[in-house]
Structures are given as C-alpha cells and as structure tokens.
VEXKOLVO-170469 format. One record per residue (C-alpha): residue number from 1; chain; residue in three letters; x, y, z negated. Coordinates in steps of 0.001 Angstrom, whole numbers, plus 500000, padded with zeros to 6 digits. Layout:
BEGIN
KEVO tinu dovex lumpa      x      y      z
KEVO  NUM     A   ala      X      Y      Z
...
***
This chain:
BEGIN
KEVO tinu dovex lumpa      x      y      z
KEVO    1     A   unk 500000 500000 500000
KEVO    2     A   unk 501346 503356 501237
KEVO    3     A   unk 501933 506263 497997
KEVO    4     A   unk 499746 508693 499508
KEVO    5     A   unk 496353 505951 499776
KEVO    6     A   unk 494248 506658 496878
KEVO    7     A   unk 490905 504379 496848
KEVO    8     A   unk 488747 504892 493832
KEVO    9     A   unk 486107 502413 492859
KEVO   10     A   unk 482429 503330 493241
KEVO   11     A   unk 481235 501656 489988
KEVO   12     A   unk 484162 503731 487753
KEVO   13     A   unk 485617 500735 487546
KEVO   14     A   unk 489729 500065 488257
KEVO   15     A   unk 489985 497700 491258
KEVO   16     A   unk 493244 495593 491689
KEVO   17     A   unk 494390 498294 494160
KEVO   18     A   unk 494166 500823 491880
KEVO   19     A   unk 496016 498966 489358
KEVO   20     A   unk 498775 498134 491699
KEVO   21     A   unk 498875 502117 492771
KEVO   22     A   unk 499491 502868 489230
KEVO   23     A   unk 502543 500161 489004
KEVO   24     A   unk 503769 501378 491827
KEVO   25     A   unk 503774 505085 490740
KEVO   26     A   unk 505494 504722 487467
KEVO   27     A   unk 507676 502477 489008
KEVO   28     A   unk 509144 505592 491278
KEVO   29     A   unk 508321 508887 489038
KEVO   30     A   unk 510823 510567 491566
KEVO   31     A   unk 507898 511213 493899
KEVO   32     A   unk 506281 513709 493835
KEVO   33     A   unk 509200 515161 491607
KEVO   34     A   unk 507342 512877 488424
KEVO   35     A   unk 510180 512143 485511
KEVO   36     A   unk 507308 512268 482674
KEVO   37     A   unk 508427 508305 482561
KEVO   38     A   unk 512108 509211 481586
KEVO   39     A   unk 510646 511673 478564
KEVO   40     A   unk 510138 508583 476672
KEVO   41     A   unk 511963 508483 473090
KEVO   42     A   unk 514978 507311 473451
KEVO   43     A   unk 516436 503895 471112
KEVO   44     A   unk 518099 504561 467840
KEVO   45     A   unk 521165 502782 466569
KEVO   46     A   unk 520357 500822 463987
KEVO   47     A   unk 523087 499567 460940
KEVO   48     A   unk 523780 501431 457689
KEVO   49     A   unk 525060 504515 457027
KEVO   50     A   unk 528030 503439 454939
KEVO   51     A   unk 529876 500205 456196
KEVO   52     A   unk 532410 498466 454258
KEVO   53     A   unk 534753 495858 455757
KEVO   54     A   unk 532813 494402 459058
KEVO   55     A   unk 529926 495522 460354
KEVO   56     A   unk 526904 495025 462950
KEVO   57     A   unk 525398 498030 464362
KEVO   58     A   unk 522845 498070 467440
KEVO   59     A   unk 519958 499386 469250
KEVO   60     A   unk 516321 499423 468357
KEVO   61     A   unk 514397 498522 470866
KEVO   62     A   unk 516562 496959 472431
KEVO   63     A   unk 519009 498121 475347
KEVO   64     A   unk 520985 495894 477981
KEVO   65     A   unk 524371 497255 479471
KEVO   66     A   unk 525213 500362 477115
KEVO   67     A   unk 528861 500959 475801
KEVO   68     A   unk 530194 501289 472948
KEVO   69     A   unk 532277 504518 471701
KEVO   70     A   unk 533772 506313 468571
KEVO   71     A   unk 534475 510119 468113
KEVO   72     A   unk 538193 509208 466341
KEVO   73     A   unk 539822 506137 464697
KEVO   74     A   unk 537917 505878 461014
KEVO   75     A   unk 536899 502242 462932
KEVO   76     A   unk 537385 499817 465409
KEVO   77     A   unk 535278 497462 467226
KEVO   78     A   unk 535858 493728 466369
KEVO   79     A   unk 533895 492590 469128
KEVO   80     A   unk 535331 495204 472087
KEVO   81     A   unk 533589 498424 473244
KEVO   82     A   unk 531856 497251 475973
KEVO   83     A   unk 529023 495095 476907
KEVO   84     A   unk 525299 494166 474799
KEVO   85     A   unk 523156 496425 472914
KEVO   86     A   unk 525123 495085 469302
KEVO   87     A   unk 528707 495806 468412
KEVO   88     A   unk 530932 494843 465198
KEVO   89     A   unk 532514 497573 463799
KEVO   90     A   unk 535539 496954 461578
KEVO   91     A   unk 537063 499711 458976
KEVO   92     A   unk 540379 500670 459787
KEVO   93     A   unk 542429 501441 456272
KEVO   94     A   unk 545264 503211 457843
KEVO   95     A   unk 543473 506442 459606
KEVO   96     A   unk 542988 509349 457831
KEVO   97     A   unk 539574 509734 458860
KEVO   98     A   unk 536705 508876 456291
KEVO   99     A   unk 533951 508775 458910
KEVO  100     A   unk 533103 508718 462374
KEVO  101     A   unk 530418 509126 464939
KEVO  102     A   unk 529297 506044 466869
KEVO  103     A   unk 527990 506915 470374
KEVO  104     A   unk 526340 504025 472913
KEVO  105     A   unk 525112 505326 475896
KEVO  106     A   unk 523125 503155 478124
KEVO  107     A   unk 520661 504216 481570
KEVO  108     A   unk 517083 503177 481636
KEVO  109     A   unk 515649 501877 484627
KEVO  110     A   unk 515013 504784 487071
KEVO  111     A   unk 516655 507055 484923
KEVO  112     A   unk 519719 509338 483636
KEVO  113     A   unk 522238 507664 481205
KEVO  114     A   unk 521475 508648 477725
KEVO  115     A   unk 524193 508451 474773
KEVO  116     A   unk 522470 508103 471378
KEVO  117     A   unk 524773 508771 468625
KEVO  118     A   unk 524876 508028 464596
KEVO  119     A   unk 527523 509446 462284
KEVO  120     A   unk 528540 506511 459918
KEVO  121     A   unk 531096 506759 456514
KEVO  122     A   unk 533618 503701 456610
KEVO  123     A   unk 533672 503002 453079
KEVO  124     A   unk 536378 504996 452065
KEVO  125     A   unk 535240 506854 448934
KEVO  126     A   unk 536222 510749 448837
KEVO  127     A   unk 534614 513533 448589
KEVO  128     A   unk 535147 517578 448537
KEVO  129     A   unk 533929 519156 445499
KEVO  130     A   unk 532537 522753 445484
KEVO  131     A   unk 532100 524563 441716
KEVO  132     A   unk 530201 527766 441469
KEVO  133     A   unk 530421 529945 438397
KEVO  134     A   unk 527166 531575 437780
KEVO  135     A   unk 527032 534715 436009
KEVO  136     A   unk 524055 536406 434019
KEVO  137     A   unk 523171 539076 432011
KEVO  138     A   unk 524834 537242 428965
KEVO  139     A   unk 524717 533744 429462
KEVO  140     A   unk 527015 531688 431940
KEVO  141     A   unk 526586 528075 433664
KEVO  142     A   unk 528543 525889 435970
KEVO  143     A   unk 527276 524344 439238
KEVO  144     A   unk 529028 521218 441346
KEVO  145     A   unk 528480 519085 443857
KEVO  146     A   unk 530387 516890 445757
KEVO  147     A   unk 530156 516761 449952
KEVO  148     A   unk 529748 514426 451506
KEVO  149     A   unk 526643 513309 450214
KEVO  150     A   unk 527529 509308 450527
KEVO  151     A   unk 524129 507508 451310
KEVO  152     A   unk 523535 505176 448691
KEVO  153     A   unk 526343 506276 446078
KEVO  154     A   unk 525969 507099 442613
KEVO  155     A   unk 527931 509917 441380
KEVO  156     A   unk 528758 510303 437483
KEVO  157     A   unk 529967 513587 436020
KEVO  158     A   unk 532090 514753 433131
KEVO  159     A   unk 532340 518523 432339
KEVO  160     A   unk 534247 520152 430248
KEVO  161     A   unk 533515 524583 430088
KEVO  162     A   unk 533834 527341 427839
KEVO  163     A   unk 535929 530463 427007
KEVO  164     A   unk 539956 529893 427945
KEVO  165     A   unk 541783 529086 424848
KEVO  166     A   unk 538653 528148 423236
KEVO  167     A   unk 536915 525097 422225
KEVO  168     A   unk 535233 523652 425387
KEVO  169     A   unk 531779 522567 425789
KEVO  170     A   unk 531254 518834 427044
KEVO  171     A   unk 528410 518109 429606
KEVO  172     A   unk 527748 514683 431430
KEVO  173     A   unk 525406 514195 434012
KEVO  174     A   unk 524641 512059 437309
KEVO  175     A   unk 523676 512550 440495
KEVO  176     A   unk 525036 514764 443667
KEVO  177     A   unk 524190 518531 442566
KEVO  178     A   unk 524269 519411 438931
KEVO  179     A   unk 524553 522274 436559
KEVO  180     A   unk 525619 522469 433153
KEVO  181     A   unk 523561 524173 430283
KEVO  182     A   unk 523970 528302 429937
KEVO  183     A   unk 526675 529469 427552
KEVO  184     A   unk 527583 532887 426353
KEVO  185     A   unk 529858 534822 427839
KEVO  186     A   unk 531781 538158 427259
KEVO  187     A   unk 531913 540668 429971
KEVO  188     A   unk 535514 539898 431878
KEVO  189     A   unk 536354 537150 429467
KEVO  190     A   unk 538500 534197 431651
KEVO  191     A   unk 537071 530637 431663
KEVO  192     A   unk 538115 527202 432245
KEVO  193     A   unk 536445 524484 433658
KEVO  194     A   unk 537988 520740 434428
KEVO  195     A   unk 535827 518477 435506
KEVO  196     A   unk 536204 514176 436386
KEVO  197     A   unk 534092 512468 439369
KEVO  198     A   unk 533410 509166 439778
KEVO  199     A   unk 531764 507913 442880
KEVO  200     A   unk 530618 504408 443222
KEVO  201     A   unk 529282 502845 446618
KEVO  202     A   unk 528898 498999 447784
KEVO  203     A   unk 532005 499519 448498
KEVO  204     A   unk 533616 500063 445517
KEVO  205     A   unk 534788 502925 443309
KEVO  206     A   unk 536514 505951 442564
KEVO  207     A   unk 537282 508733 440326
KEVO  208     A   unk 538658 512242 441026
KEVO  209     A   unk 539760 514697 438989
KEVO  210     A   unk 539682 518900 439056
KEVO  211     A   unk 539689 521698 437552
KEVO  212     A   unk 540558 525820 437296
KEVO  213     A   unk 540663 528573 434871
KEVO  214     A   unk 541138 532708 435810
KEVO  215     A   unk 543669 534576 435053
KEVO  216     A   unk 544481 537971 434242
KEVO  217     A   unk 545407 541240 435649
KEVO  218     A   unk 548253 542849 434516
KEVO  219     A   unk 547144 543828 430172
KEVO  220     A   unk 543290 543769 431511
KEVO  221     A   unk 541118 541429 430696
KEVO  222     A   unk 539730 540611 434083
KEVO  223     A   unk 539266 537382 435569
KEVO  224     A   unk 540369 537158 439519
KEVO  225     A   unk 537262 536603 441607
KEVO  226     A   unk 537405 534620 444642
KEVO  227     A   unk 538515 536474 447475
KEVO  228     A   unk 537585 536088 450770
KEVO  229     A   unk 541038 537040 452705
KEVO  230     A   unk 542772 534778 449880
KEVO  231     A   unk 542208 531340 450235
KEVO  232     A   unk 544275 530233 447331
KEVO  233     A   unk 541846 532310 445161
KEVO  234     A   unk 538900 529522 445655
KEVO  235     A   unk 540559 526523 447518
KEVO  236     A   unk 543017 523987 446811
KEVO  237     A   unk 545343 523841 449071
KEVO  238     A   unk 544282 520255 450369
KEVO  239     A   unk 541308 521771 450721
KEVO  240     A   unk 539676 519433 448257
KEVO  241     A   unk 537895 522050 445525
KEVO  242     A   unk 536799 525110 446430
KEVO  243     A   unk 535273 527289 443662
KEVO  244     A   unk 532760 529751 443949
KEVO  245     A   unk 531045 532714 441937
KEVO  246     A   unk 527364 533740 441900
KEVO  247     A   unk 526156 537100 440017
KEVO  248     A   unk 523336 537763 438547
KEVO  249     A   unk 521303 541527 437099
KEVO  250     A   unk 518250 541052 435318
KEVO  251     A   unk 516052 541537 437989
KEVO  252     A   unk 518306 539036 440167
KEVO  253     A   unk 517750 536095 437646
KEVO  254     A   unk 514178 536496 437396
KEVO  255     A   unk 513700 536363 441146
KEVO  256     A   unk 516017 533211 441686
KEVO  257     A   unk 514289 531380 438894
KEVO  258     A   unk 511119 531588 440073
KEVO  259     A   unk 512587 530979 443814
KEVO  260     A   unk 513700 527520 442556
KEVO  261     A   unk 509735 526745 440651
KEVO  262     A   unk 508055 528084 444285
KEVO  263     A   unk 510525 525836 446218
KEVO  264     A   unk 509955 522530 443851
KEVO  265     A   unk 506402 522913 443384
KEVO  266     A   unk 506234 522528 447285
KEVO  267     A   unk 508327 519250 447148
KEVO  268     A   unk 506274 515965 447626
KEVO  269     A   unk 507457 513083 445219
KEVO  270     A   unk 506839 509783 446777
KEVO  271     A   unk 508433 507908 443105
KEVO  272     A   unk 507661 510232 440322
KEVO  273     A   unk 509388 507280 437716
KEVO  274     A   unk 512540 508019 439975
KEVO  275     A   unk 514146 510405 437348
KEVO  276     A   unk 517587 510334 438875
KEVO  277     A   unk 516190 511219 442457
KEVO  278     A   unk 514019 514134 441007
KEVO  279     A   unk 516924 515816 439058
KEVO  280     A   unk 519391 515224 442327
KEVO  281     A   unk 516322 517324 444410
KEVO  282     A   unk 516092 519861 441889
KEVO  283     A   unk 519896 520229 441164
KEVO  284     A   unk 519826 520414 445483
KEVO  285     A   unk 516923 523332 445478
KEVO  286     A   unk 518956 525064 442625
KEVO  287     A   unk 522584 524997 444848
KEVO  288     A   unk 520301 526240 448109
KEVO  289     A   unk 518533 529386 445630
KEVO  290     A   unk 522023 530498 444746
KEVO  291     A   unk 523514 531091 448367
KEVO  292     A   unk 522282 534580 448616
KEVO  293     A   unk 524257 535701 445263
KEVO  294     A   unk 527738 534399 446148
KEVO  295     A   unk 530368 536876 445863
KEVO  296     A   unk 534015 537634 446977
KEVO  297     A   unk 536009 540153 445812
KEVO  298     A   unk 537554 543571 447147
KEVO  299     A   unk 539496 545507 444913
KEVO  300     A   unk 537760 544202 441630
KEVO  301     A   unk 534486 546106 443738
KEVO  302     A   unk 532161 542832 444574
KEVO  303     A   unk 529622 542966 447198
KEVO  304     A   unk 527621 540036 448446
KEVO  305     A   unk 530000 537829 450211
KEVO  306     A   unk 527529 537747 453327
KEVO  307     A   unk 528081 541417 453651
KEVO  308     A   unk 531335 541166 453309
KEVO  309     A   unk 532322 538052 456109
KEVO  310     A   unk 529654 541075 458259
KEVO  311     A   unk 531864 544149 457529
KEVO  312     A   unk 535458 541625 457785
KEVO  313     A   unk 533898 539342 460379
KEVO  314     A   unk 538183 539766 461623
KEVO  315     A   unk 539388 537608 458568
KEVO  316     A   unk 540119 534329 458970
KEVO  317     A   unk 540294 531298 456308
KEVO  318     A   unk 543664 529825 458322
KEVO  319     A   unk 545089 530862 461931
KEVO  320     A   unk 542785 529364 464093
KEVO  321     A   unk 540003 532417 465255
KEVO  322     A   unk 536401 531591 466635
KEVO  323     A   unk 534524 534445 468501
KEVO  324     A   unk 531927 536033 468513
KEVO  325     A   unk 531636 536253 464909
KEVO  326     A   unk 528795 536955 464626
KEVO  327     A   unk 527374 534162 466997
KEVO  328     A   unk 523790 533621 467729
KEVO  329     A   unk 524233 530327 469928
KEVO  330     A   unk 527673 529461 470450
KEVO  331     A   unk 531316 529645 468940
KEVO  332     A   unk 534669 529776 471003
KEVO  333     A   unk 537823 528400 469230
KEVO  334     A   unk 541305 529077 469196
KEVO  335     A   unk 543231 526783 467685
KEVO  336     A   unk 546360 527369 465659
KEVO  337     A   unk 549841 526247 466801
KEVO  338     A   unk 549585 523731 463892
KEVO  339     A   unk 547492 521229 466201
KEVO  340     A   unk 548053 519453 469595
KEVO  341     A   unk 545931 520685 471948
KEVO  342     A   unk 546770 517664 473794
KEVO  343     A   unk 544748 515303 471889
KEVO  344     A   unk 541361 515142 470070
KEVO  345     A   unk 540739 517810 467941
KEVO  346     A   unk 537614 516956 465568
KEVO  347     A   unk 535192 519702 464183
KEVO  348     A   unk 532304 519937 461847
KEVO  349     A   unk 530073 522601 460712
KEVO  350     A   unk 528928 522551 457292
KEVO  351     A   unk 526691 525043 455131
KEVO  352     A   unk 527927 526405 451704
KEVO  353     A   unk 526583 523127 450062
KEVO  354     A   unk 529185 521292 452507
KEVO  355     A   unk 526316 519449 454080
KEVO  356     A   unk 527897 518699 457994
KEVO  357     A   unk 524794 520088 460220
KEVO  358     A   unk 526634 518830 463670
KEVO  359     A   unk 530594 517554 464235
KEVO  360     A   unk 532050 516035 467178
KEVO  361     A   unk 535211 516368 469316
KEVO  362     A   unk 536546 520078 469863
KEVO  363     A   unk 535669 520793 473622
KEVO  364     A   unk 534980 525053 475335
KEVO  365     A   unk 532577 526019 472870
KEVO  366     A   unk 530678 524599 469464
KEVO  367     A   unk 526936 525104 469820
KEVO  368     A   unk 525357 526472 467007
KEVO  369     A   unk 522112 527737 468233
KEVO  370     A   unk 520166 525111 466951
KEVO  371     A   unk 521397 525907 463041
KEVO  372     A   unk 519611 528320 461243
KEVO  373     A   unk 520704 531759 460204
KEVO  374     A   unk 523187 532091 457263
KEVO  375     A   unk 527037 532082 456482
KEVO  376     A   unk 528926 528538 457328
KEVO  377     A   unk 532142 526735 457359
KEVO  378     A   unk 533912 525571 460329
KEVO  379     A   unk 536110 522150 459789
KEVO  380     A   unk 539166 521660 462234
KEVO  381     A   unk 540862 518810 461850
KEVO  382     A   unk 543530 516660 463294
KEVO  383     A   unk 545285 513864 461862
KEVO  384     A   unk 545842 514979 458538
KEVO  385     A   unk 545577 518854 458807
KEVO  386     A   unk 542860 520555 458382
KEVO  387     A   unk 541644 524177 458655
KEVO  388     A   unk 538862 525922 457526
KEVO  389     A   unk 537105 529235 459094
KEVO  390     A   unk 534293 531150 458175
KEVO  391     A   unk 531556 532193 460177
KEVO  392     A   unk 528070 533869 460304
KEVO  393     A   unk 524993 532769 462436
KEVO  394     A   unk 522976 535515 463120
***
C-alpha cells in the first residue's frame, strides 16, 4: 500500500488496511518530516550509585548494541567496553579519582544515537567538609556538612567549639548537614572548632579529622574573616575544608528562622518514624537558608560575599580564569599552566553546599544555563591537582 492511500472504514471501524497504514507510518516517521516516534523516553542505566569491588550496571528497558564509556579512570570494565546492554565495572584502587560518570550510548531503530549517562562513586570513602560559623546578635553556632553526599552512607559527627583558650563545648550528631547548639559569644572574641568524621558505606569505613581557630590582628582582638582574594583564609590547601562565616542583625535572624519553618512545613514526609532522615532534611533546609548571609572580608568592612564576587567578579580562587563572570548560560575556561591541556581535564560545578549540579570532561565552554541563579564553585581537576574558581549565575 502506497503512504499517500488513506481508506477509512464506513462503520468507524479500523479495517486491516488501516492497521497496516498505521505500521507502516510509525515504521518511517521521516515522512512527512514525523520524528514524534524518536521523542520517546529514553532507557536509564540501572546499578547502584556506590559500587564496591565488581559491579553490574545496565539498561532498563533493555538496549541491544550500545557501548560502554567512562568520563576518567575511577573504574574499569571487567567485561570490555563494548558490546550488550550490561557491563561489569571493576574499582580501580590506584586512580585518584573517587567517582566517575558512566555513559552508554546506543541508536534506536530509525533514530539518532542517544548516550544516557549516570555518575557513580567507586567506593572509595572521602569527602570535602565545609564549616560555617554563624554569627548572631549574642549567641554563636557551628554548621558542617560533608560533600559528596555518598548515597547510602551514614555519617557520625564529633564537635568540639567554644571560645579559644577556653573550655570547649562537645556536640555529637549524625547525619550529612548538622549544626551544633547556640553558644555565647563576645563581640571579636576568636574561636576554635575541631571536628572528627566518620563515614561508613557497604564499603567500608573511614574517619577524617579537621579543624581551625582565628587569629588575631596585630594587639586587636579581631578574628580574620574569610577572605575572598585569600584562599588560605577559608581553604586547606588540599582543598579538603573550607570554612565559612554567616552574619546575622536582629532583624536578619528572625527572617532566616522563619525561612527555614516556611521551607519545612512545605516538605512531604513519606516515613515520619525516620528520625535520622528528617533531621538530615532539616539540617539540609537550614545549610540552603544560610547562603544569602555568607560573608568575606575587605578591610575588616564585610559585605555580603555575593556582592562582593559582583563588584570583584576579576578575582580568582587559583590561576585558571572563566569568562563572562557573570554568566547567564555558559562559562569559557582558561586553564592554568599547572594542567596538560593535552589530556582530559575533568570539571564539576557545585553550589555552596558542594552538591555537584553537572561535571564532565573540560571541552569550549561549561553550560550552565540550566542551573539556577546564585554564587557557585567551579572544580578543575587533573590527576591529582585541583583548582577551584568562583563564579556567579545571573
């Protein structure tokens, strides 16, 4: 039966003709210029999101004639690349990568390859750790949380906070995001904080250990804020801790408390006898509510440190530069002299809570349209350097 020979049934009815028309038309949706048939969802990769030791990963539903890839060397595939819809992916102890993302891209009949992709932790237990100090009118507290968020791992705290040269204050907790009780504090007086993190996951455990007090300027009593054109001033130099500073007026505290009630009364809890969940959301809601009171320092003058990245948009974490900065939908990089610009150059893009919102391999440009507005980190990294630049999406 020719395309264009459309014979309709008197009765309403479908005859076999018009069945056959129908098979034949979604057989070829490229006449008539049709491709509704290739908007179909495409398959997922199925497998957990943290693998230890060997692991099966495929395709749900199922695909025929994909191939298997990896964005670096966090794994290798025990079973080769290429070839079926289900590969075995093996850990690989010796790169310095802690994750990776595993790609499979496949064509459906009639239609344009597709890659599907899923970002996948290979067991190896680490973590970045941010700490904000939070400042009120008269009362202080302590915020952490550690990034990645490991899918499935249980993370157990010990605190210790107070006044430097004073008796500390010992808080324990669990879960991703906490924050320690309130405290008093007195005006400029310096702190110190250490704190001890221990992550367990199927595949094992681990415990890491941080901490930081201020110092002081010159005979003043004055604690040295974190400054935005001084990375040493908030980041360890492995860029493993960073530490942050939030500040509140009265007004400011009222407002971000009952930000963080609005924003949890909203939340739908599916297991209310899940205690440990509920305190990791709330912890999570209360790290979000803080972003907008971050500071940096200029001079011992602090402004908001989104302000400041606006009015210093020129200052740069390490030598590599992105432009524009501000960027509304894309970000171009130059890389420092420190990598090889010859091989792969990894990225990722992660908020102030170090959650990674997209990562990949460094190409012309990082797309960023799709994130929403706010102040982010961009994550170079190559072997086992790494460099960190901030940026603002308008």
């Amino acid at each position: 039966m020719k395309k264009e020979e459309k014979v309709l049934s008197n009765d309403g009815e479908l005859g076999q003709m018009e069945i056959d028309y129908v098979k034949v038309y979604q057989r070829h949706p490229e006449w008539e210029g049709r491709t509704e048939i290739c908007s179909t969802p495409p398959a997922i990769i199925t497998g957990p999101d943290v693998m230890c030791g060997t692991t099966a990963y495929g395709t749900s539903p199922t695909t025929i004639g994909g191939t298997w890839s990896r964005s670096n060397d966090a794994v290798t595939f025990g079973g080769g690349p290429a070839g079926g819809n289900s590969v075995l992916v093996t850990a690989n102890p010796a790169s310095p990568h802690t994750s990776t993302v595993l790609s499979y891209t496949y064509t459906p009949t009639g239609c344009p390859p597709v890659t599907i992709s899923k970002t996948i932790n290979n067991g190896t237990i680490g973590a970045n750790v941010f700490v904000s100090r939070n400042w009120y009118l008269f009362k202080q507290d302590f915020s952490l949380w550690a990034s990645p968020n490991i899918s499935g791992a249980s993370y157990s705290w010990k605190v210790w906070y107070g006044r430097l040269g004073s008796n500390l204050n010992y808080y324990t907790a669990t879960g991703n995001y906490i924050t320690t009780p309130r405290i008093n504090h007195y005006l400029y007086t310096p702190y110190d904080i250490n704190w001890e993190l221990t992550i367990t996951t199927n595949c094992g455990q681990k415990t890491i250990k941080g901490g930081k007090w201020s110092l002081i300027s010159g005979n003043i009593s004055m604690e040295t804020a974190p400054n935005l054109s001084n990375p040493s001033t908030f980041m360890k130099a492995d860029t493993t801790e960073f530490y942050l500073e939030t500040r509140f007026t009265e007004a400011d505290s009222l407002l971000y408390e009952q930000t963080v009630k609005e924003v949890i009364a909203k939340k739908f809890i599916e297991n209310i006898k899940d205690t440990l969940a509920i305190a990791d959301m709330i912890g999570k809601i209360r790290m979000e509510a803080l972003e907008p009171y971050l500071y940096f320092s200029i001079d011992s003058n602090f402004i908001p440190a989104m302000a400041q990245m606006a009015l210093n948009s020129n200052i740069e974490l390490e030598t590599s530069k992105v432009y524009p900065n501000p960027t509304k939908t894309s970000l171009t990089v130059e890389v420092s002299n420190k990598f090889d610009v010859n091989k792969p150059i990894e990225f990722k893009v992660l908020n102030t809570l170090g959650t990674v919102l997209t990562n990949g391999v460094l190409k012309d440009v990082i797309k960023v349209g799709k994130i929403p507005s706010g102040n982010y980190i961009l994550e170079l990294s190559q072997n086992l350097h790494k460099e960190h630049i901030k940026f603002i999406k308008e």
